[in-house]
C-alpha positions as CSV (number, residue, x, y, z in Angstrom):
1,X,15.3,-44.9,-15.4
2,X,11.2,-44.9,-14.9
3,X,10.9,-45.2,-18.4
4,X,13.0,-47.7,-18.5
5,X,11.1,-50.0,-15.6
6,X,8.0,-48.6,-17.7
7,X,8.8,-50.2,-20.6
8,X,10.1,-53.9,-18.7
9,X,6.8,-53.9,-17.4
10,X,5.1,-53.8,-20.5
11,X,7.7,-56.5,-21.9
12,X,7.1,-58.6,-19.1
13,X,3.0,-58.3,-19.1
14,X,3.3,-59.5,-23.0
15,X,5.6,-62.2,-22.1
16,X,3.2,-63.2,-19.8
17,X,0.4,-63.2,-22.1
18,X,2.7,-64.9,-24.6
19,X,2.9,-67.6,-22.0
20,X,-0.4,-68.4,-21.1
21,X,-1.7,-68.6,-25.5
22,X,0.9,-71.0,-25.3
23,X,-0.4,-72.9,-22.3
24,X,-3.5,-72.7,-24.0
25,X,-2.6,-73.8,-27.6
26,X,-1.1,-76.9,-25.6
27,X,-4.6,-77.5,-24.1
28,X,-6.1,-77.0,-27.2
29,X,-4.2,-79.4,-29.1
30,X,-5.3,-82.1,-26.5
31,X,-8.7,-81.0,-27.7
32,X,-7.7,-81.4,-31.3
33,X,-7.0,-84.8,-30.5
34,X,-10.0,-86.2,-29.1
35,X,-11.8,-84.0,-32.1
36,X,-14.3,-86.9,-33.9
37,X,-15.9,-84.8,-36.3
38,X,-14.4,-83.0,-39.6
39,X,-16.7,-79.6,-37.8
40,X,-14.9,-80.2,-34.3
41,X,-11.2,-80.1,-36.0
42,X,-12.0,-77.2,-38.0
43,X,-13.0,-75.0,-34.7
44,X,-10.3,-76.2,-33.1
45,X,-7.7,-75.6,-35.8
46,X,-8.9,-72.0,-36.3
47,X,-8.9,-71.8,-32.3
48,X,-4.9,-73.0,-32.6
49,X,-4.3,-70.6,-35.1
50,X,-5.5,-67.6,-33.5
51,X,-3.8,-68.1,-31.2
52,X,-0.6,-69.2,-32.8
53,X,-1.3,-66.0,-34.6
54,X,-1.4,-63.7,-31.4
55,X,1.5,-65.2,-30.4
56,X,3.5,-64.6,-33.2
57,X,2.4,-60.9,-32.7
58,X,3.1,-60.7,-29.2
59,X,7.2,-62.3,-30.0
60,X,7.6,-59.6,-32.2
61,X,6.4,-57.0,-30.0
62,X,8.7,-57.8,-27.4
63,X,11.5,-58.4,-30.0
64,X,10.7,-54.5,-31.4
65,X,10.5,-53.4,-27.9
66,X,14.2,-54.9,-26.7
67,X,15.7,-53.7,-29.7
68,X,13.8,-49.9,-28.6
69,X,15.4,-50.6,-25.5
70,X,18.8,-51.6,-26.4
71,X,19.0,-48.8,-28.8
72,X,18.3,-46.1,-25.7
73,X,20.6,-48.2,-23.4
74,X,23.7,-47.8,-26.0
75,X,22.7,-44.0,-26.3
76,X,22.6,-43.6,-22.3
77,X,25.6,-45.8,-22.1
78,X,28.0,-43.2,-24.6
79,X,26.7,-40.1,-22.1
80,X,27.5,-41.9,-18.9
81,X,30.1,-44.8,-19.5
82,X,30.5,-47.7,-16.9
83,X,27.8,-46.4,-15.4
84,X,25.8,-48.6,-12.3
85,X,22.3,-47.9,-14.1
86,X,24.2,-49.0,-17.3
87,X,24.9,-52.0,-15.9
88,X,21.4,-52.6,-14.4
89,X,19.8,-51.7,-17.9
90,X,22.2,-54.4,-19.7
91,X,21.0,-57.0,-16.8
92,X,17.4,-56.5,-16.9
93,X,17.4,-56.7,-20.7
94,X,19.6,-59.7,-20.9
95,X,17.2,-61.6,-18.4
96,X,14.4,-60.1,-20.3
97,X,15.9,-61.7,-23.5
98,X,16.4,-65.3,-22.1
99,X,12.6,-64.9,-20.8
100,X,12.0,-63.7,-24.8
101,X,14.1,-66.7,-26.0
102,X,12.1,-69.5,-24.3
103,X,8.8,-68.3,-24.6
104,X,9.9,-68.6,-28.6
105,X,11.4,-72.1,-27.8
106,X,8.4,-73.4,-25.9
107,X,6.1,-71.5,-28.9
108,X,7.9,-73.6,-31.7
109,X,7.4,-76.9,-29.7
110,X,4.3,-76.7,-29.6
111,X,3.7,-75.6,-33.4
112,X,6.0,-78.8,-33.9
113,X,3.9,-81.0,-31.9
114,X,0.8,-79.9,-33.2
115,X,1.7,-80.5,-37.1
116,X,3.4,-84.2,-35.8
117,X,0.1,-84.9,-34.3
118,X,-1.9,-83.6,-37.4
119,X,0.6,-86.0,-39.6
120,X,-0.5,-89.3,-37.3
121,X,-3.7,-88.8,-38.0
122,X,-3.4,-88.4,-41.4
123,X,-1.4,-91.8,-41.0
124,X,-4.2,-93.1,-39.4
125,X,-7.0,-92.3,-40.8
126,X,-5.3,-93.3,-44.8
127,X,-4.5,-96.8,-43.2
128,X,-8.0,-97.2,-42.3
129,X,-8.8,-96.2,-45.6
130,X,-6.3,-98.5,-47.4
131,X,-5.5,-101.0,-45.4
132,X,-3.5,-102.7,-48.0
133,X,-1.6,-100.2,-49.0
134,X,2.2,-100.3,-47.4
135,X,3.2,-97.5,-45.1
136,X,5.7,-95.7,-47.8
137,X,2.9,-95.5,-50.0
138,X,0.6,-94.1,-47.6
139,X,3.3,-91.6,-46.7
140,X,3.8,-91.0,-50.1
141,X,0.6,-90.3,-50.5
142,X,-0.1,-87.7,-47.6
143,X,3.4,-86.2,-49.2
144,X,1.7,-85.6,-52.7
145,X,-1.2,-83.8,-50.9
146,X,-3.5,-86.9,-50.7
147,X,-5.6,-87.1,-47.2
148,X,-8.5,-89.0,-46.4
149,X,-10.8,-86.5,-47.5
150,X,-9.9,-86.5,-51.3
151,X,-9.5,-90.5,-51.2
152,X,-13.6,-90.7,-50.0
């Protein structure tokens, strides 16, 4: 059972760290907002994306590490069946999981956010740009890989 605790430690200590890169990708994208410059976006986008990227690492360490401990808990459970530490193992890695499952949810929202914010200033900045160009063509535009950038 030590082993066991060993390894929800380590599970919860990445979930943690997953937990505060997302807390800080969110602060970052507030950054990414108020970024004026074309050099200020870049930092911050490659700030977002390691981040995003150690993240993504971190999910799938945790995901490798339930299935590890899943795995060990169906062996344990066939040599002692019905068993109370069974039953404690199948509790701690089901609360484990739901930690696992919304630091992914709260991951992706941010990841969403960040590329609809990215897309309104693309909006933005093209309707500067062409002011008398109607919003479908503006959007058809930023769909065919146009951005402001290419248009100057």
């Amino acid at each position: 059972m030590r082993e066991f605790f060993e390894s929800i430690g380590k599970i919860q200590a990445t979930l943690n760290q997953g937990r505060a890169n997302v807390k800080l990708m969110e602060s970052v994208l507030e950054e990414s907002l108020q970024a004026t410059t074309q050099d200020k976006q870049k930092e911050v986008s490659g700030q977002l994306r390691t981040l995003a990227e150690d993240t993504k690492a971190q999910l799938q360490l945790i995901k490798d590490a339930l299935q590890q401990l899943n795995t060990r808990s169906q062996e344990e459970e066939k040599l002692r069946p019905n068993s109370a530490e069974g039953r404690i193992r199948v509790n701690m890695q089901q609360a484990v999981a739901k930690k696992h499952q919304q630091l992914l949810v709260d991951f992706q929202k941010v990841q969403f956010e960040y590329k609809q914010s990215l897309e309104r200033r693309q909006m933005q900045e093209m309707e500067i740009l062409m002011p008398d160009a109607t919003s479908q063509e503006r959007a058809d535009m930023i769909e065919a890989g146009e951005n402001s950038q290419l248009i100057v």
